[in-house]
N, C-alpha and C positions, 0 to 999 in steps of 0.2 A: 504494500500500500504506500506507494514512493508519493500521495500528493494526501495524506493522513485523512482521506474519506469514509476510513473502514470500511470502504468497497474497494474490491478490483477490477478495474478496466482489463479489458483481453490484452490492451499493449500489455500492462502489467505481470497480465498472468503469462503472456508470452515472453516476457523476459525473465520471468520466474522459476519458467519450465524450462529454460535453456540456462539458466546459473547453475555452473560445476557445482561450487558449492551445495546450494540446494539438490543438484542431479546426485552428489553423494549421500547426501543424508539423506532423502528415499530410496537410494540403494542400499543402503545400512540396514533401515524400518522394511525395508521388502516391498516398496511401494514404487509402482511399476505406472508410469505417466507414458502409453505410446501415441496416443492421437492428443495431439493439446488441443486443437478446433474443437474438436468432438467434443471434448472432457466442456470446455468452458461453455458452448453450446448448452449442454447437458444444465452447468450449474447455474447458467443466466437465464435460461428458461424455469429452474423451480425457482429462481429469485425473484420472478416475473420483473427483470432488469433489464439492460445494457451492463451493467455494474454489480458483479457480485457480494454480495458480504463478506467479511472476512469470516465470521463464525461459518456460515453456509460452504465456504471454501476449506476451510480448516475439518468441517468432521466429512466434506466428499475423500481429500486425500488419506483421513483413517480409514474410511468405508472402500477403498482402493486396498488399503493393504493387505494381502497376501497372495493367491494365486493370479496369477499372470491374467486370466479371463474378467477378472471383476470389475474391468471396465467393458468389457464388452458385455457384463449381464446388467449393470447398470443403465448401458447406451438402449441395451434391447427392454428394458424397464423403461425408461425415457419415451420410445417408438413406442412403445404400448400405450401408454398415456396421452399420447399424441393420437395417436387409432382411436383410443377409447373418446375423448374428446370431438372430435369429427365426426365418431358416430352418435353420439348423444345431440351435436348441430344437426347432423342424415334425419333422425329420428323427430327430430321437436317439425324440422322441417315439414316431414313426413307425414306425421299426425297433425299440423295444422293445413297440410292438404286434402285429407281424406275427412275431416272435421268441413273444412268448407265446400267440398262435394258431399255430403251428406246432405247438406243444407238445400242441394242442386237436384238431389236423386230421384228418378221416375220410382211410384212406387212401384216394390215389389209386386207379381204374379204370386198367388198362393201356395205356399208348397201343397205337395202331391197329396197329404195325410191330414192336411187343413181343409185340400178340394174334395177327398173321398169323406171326409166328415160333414162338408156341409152339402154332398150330396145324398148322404144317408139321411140327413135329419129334414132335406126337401121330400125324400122316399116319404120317412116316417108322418110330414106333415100332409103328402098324397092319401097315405094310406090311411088315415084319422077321418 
């Protein structure tokens, strides 16, 4: 956080991801940064930012640490979110279409079990 906003800009974090310094000490911790885009993508979109927070940034690279894949289960967590989100807009879309074609609709034809019922009970009122 080189301009003390307690967020980081992507320059930031892109120079953060490339400091020796800092590339040893997650190599120490076991904490393995291979996509930097990806990664800060990931954590400026749950910031709902441009500017990440420093807290939001600090516990993504503990939730990184250990095997080599936990950014890509995280990226593939991220995409899901993302899926789920566009379908929940699919769906509101969706249902206020078929809500305002309702509004529109020819009525139904009787079903088959409604027309043989009320031709039973036109029998019954023949035969009375």
């Amino acid at each position: 956080d080189t301009d003390n906003s307690d967020t980081i800009s992507f320059q930031e974090f892109y120079a953060l991801a490339y400091n020796q310094k800092l590339r040893q000490y997650l190599t120490i911790h076991n904490i393995d940064i291979k996509n930097v885009e990806s990664l800060f993508n990931i954590l400026s979109a749950v910031a709902k930012s441009d500017e990440v927070p420093c807290p939001i940034f600090v516990n993504a690279l503990l939730r990184l640490k250990g095997i080599a894949t936990s950014l890509d289960l995280n990226t593939f967590s991220f995409e899901t979110r993302l899926f789920e989100t566009k379908m929940e807009r699919w769906m509101k879309e969706v249902t206020g279409k078929l809500r305002n074609l309702e509004g529109h609709r020819v009525p139904s034809s009787p079903s088959r079990a409604q027309a043989v019922a009320a031709a039973d009970d036109e029998a019954d009122r023949r035969a009375a």
